[in-house]
Legacy VTK file of the C-alpha trace (Angstrom):
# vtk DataFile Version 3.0
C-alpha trace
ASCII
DATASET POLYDATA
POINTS 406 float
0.000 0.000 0.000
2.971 2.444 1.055
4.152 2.377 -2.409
0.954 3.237 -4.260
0.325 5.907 -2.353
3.723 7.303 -3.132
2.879 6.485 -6.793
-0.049 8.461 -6.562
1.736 11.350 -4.735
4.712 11.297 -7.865
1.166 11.327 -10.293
-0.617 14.189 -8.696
2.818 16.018 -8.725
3.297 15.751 -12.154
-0.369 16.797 -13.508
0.937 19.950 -10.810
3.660 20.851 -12.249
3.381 23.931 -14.732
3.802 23.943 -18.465
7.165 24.867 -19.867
7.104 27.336 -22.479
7.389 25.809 -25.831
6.935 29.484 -28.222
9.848 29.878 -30.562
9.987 34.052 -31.000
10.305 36.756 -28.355
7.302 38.185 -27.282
7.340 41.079 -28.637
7.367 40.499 -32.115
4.075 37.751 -31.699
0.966 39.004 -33.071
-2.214 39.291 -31.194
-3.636 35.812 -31.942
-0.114 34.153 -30.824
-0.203 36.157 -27.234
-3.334 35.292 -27.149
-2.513 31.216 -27.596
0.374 31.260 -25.421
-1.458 32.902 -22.385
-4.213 30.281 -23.310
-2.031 27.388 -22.666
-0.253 28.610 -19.514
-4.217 29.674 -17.891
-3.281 33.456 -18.197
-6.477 35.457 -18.654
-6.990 37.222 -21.840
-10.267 39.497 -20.537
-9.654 43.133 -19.783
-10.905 41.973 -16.180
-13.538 39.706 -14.183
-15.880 41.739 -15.313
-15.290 42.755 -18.843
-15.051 39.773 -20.930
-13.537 41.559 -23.874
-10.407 40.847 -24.895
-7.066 43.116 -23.306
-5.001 44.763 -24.901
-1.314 43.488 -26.501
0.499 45.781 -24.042
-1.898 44.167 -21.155
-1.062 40.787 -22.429
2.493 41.169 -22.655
2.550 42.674 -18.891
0.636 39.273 -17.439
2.411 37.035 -19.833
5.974 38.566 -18.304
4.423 38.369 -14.900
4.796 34.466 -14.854
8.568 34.034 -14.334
9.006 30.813 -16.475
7.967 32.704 -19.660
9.802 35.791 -18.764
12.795 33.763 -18.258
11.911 31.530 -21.958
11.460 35.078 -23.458
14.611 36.333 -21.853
16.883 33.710 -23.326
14.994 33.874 -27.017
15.827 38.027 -26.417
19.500 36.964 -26.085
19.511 34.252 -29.565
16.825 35.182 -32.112
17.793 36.187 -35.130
16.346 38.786 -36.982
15.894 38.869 -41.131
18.225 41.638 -41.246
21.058 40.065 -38.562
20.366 36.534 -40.810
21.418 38.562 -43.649
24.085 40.049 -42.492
25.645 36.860 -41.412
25.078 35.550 -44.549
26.943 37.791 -46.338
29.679 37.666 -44.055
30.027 34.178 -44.212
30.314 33.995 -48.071
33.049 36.493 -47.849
34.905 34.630 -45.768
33.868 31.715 -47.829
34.542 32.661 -51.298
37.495 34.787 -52.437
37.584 36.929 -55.421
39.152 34.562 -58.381
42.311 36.599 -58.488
43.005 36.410 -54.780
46.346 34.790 -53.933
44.284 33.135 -50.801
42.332 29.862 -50.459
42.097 27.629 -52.583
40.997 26.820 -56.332
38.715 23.969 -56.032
37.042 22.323 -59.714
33.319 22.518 -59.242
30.369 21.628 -61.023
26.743 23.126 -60.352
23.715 22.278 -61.969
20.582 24.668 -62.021
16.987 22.465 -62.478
13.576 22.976 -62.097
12.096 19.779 -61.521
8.453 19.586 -63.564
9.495 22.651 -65.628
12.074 24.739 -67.716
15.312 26.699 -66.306
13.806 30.267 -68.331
16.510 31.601 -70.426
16.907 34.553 -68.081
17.889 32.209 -65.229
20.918 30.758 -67.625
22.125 34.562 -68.793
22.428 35.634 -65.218
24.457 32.882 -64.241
26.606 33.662 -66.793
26.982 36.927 -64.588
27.688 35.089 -61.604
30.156 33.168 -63.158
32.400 35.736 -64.516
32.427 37.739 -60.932
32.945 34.426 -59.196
35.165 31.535 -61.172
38.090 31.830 -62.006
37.577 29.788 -65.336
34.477 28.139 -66.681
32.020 26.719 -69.091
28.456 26.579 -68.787
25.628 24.908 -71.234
22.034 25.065 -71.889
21.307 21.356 -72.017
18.102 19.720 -72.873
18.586 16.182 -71.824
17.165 14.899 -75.404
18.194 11.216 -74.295
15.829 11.189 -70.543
12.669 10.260 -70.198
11.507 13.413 -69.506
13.762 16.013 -71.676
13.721 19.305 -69.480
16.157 22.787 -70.157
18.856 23.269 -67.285
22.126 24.542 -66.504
25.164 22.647 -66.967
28.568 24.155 -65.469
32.166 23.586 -64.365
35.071 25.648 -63.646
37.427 27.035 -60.920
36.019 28.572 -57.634
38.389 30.120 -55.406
37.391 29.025 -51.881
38.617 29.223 -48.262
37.959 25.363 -47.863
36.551 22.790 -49.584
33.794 21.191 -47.491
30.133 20.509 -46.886
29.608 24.174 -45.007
31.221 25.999 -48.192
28.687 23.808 -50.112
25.834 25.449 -48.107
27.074 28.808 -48.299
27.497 28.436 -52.166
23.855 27.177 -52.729
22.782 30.501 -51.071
25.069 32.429 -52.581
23.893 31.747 -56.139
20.350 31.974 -54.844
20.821 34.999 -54.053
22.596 36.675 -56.928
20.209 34.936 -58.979
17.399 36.466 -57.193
15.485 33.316 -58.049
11.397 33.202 -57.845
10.322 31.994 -54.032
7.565 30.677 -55.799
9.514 28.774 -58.523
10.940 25.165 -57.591
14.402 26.361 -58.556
17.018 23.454 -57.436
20.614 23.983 -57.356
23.313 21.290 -57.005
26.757 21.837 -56.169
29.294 19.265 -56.228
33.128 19.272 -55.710
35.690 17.102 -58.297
36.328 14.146 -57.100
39.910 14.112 -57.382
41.175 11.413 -55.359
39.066 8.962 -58.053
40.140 10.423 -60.828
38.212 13.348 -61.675
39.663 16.254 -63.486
39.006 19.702 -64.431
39.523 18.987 -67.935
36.611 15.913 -67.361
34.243 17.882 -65.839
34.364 20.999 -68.374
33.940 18.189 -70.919
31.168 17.154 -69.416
29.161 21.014 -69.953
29.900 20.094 -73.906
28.675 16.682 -74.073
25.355 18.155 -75.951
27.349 20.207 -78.202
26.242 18.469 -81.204
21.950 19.827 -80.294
20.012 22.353 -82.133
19.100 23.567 -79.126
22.211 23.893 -76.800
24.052 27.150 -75.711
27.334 27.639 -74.578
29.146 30.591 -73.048
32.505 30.268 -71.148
34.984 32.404 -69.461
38.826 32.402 -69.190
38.537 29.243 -71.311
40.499 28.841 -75.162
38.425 26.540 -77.721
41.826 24.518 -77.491
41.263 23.982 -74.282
37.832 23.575 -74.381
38.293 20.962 -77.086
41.107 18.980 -74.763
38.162 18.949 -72.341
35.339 17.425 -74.534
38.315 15.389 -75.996
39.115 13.972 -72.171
35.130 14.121 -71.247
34.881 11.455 -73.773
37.638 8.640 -73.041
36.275 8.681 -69.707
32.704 8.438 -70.722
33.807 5.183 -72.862
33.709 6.954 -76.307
29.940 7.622 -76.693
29.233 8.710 -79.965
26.100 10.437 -78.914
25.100 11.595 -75.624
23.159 9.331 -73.586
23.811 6.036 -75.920
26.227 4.189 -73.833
25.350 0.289 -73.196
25.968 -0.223 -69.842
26.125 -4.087 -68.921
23.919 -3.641 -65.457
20.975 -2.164 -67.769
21.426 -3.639 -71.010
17.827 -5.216 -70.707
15.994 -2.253 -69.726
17.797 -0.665 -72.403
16.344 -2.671 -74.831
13.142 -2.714 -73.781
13.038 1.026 -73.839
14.745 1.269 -77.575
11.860 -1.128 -78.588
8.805 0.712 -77.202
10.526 4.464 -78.264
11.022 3.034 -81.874
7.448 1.539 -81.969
8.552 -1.843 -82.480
5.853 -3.787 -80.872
4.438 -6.104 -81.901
7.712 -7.608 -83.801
8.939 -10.902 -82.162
12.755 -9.276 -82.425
15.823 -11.420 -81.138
18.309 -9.926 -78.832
20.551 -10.170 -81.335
18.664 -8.175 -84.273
17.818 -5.419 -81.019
21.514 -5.127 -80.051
22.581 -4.795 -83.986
19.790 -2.253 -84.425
21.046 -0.108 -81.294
24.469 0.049 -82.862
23.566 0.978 -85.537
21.566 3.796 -84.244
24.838 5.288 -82.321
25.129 3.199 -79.506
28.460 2.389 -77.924
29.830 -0.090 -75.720
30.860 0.999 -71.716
34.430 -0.447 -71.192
32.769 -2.201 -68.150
32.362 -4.619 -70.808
35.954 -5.582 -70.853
36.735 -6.362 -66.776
35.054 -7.002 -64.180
33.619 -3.715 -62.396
36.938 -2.796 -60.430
38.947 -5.714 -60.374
40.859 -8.197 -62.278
42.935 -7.421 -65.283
41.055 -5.934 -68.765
40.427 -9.089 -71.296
42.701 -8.590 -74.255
40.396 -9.961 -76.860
37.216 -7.940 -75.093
38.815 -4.612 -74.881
40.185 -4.477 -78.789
36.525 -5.566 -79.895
35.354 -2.578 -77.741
37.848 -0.147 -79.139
36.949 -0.956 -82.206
33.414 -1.156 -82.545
33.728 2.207 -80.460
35.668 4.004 -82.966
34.003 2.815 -86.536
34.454 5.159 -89.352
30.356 5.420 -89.361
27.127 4.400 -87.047
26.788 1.167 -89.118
30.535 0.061 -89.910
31.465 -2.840 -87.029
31.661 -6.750 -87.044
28.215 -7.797 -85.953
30.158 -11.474 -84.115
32.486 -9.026 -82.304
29.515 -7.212 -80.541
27.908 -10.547 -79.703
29.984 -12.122 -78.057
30.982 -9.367 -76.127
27.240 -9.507 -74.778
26.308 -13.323 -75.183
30.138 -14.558 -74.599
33.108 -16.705 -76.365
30.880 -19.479 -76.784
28.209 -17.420 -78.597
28.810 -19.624 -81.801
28.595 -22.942 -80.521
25.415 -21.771 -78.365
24.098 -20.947 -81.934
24.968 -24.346 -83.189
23.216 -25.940 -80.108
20.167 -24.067 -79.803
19.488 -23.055 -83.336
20.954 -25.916 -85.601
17.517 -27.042 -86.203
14.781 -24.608 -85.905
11.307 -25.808 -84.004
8.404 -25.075 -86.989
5.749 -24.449 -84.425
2.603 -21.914 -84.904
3.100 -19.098 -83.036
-0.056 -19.040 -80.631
1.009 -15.376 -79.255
1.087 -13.831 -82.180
-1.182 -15.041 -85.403
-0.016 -14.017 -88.623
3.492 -12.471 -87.693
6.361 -13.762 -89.036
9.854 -13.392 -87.163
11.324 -12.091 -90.599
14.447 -10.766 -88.904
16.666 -13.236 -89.339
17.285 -13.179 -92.982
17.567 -9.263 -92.994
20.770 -9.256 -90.153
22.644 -11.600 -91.661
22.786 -10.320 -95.448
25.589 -9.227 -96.322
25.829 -6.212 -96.517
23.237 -5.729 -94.100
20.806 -3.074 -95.641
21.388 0.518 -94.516
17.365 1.030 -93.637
17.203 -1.982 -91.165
15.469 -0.162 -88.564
13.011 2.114 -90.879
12.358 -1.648 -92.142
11.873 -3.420 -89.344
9.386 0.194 -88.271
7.468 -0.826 -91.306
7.136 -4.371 -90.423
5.791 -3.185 -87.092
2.863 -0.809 -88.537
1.656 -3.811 -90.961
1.703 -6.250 -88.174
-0.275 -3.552 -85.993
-2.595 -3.854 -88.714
-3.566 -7.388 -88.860
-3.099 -7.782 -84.943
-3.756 -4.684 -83.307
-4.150 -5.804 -79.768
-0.129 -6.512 -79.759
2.118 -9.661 -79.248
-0.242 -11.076 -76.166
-3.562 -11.054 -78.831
-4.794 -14.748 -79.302
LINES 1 407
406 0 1 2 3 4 5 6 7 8 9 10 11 12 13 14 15 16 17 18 19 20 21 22 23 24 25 26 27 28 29 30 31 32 33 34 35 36 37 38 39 40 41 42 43 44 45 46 47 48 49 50 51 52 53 54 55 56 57 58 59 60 61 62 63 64 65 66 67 68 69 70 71 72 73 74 75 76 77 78 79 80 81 82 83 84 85 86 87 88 89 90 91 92 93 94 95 96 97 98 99 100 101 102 103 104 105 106 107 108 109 110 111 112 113 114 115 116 117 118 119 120 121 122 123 124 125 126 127 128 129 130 131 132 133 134 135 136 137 138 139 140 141 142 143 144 145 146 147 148 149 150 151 152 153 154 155 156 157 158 159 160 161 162 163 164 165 166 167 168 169 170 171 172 173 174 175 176 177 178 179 180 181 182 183 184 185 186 187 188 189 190 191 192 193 194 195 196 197 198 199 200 201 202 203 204 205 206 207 208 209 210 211 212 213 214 215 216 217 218 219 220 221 222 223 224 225 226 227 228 229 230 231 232 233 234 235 236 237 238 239 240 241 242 243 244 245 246 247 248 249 250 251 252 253 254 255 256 257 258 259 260 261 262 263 264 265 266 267 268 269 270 271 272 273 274 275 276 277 278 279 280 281 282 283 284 285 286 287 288 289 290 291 292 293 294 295 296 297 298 299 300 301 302 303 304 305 306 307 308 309 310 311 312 313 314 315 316 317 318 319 320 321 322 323 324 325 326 327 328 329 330 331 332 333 334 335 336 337 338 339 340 341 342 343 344 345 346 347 348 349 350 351 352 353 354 355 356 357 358 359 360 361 362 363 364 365 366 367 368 369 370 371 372 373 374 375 376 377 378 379 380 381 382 383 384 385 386 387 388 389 390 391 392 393 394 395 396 397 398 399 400 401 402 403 404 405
């Protein structure tokens, strides 16, 4: 019994005890409505007095609310540490001057840096891309900065591409912050416009570069629609870049059509639907060709084994080569093969395919698989894919609920 009741005693001093003040601003810059909640939740009356129930005063309020020592001593201490607009400001600025030097400085440090200005669901306006332009040549020491479309995404969108040299006092995760704002500021960016801006630091220590990621702002270049402005920077040099940009992006000879091993599949899948090639019963073989031909290159993943072991001789020279044809549609078809289906492609072939199974094809009534002649004619004809497109739209014809029709 003795230690109930002390339980209860503990219980009844807790539901005693008063409220601690949980209101984030002094009290002297809270509107009516917010005095008006806090001396609510502390039992404070708000009535000019017992007998007139109207409602007192803000200089009455703040008088009873300062009365109560616990708030006086919460408002006290946010007195002492709020931060005004203004003093926020002010600190602000301060900290990107310590934070970023002027380009020609002899202090800090020049650090290679890319940013990238989005705005997810929309277009970066044209403005947005001239005054960064601004920005830049106050700010970098060197750089290069494109109007990219992203032709190759799902969802092609205009933003800002750039890379150059920042002068900075360190090279960390604060000056990172302070650079975000920085630009946000100078920008003078819409509030009410999802602007995003992305800052990242060359990764040096695995083999990034300058040269790389200038390169990188250029990889577009070849787009009726990209724009290109840079500062500081010869179209040598420039060139070097996009020349550098490219040996580490595996050679692509368009942006975005690299065949990476991890996605090959979904890679196909997507070239079939965005060439509208349904309902065709295609081979992985006659997709791959058709791929290549349209400018796709190989990743040098291809060759190794991601990060270790040593490159395969025979792997790496079929790469290199198919890589650097003359034209889209110049490379040995059995080269790229069996770099995707292996060395033992051709004996596969003989095992599986030796003797084709003449069965009706239940999925698909009245299509023929009339790839196989086409890919290996030799030459193969230069309008394989605009006849394979064909194909597709007379096949939609005569089954127009696709491949899964019965």
């Amino acid at each position: 019994m003795q230690n109930s009741t002390v339980d209860a005693d503990v219980l009844v001093e807790a539901y005693s005890a008063p409220m601690q003040p949980v209101f984030q601003i002094p009290l002297r810059r809270m509107k009516k409505p917010e005095l008006l909640d806090v001396c609510e939740r502390h039992g404070i009356s708000i009535t000019k007095s017992a007998k007139v129930k109207a409602q007192a005063t803000i200089a009455v309020l703040l008088i009873r609310l300062r009365g109560n020592p616990l708030i006086s001593s919460h408002d006290h201490y946010l007195e002492q540490n709020h931060e005004s607009a203004n003093e926020r400001r002010a600190r602000e600025s301060a900290e990107s001057d310590a934070m970023i030097y002027d380009p020609r400085s002899p202090h800090g440090r020049l650090v290679p840096t890319q940013i990238v200005i989005t705005k997810p669901g929309g277009n970066v306006a044209d403005w947005v891309h001239a005054k960064f332009g601004e920005y830049q040549q106050h700010h970098f020491y060197g750089f290069g900065a494109g109007a990219e479309t992203a032709p190759a995404s799902k969802a092609p969108h205009a933003h800002t591409q750039a890379a150059g040299q920042l002068r900075l006092a360190e090279q960390s995760s604060k000056a990172i912050k302070i650079l975000k704002k920085h630009i946000r500021k100078w920008l003078n960016l819409p509030p009410n416009e999802n602007y995003q801006i992305c800052v990242l630091f060359a990764k040096t220590n695995k083999g990034q570069t300058l040269k790389g990621i200038v390169g990188y702002t250029l990889k577009e270049h070849g787009e009726d629609s990209f724009r290109y402005y840079a500062h500081n920077y010869t179209p040598k040099f420039l060139h070097e870049c996009y020349s550098e940009h490219k040996a580490m992006s595996s050679a692509a000879r368009e942006h975005g059509k690299t065949l990476y091993k991890p996605k090959l599949m979904n890679q196909i899948t997507n070239f079939y639907y965005n060439n509208l090639l349904n309902p065709l019963q295609l081979s992985m073989e006659v997709m791959l060709v058709l791929m290549l031909e349209d400018g796709y290159n190989f990743h040098w993943s291809w060759a190794a084994a991601p990060h270790t072991g040593a490159y395969d001789g025979g792997k790496a020279n079929a790469i290199f080569a198919i890589n650097n044809r003359p034209t889209r549609k110049a490379f040995d078809h059995h080269k790229a093969f069996a770099l995707v289906f292996g060395r033992e492609y051709a004996l596969n072939q003989q095992e599986w395919h030796h003797k084709p199974i003449e069965v009706h094809d239940v999925l698909t009534p009245g299509i023929k698989n009339a790839y196989t002649k086409k890919l290996y004619e030799d030459p193969v004809p230069d309008d394989l894919l605009d006849y394979f497109k064909h194909l597709a739209d007379t096949c939609k014809i005569s089954c127009p609920l696709g491949p899964n029709s019965v």
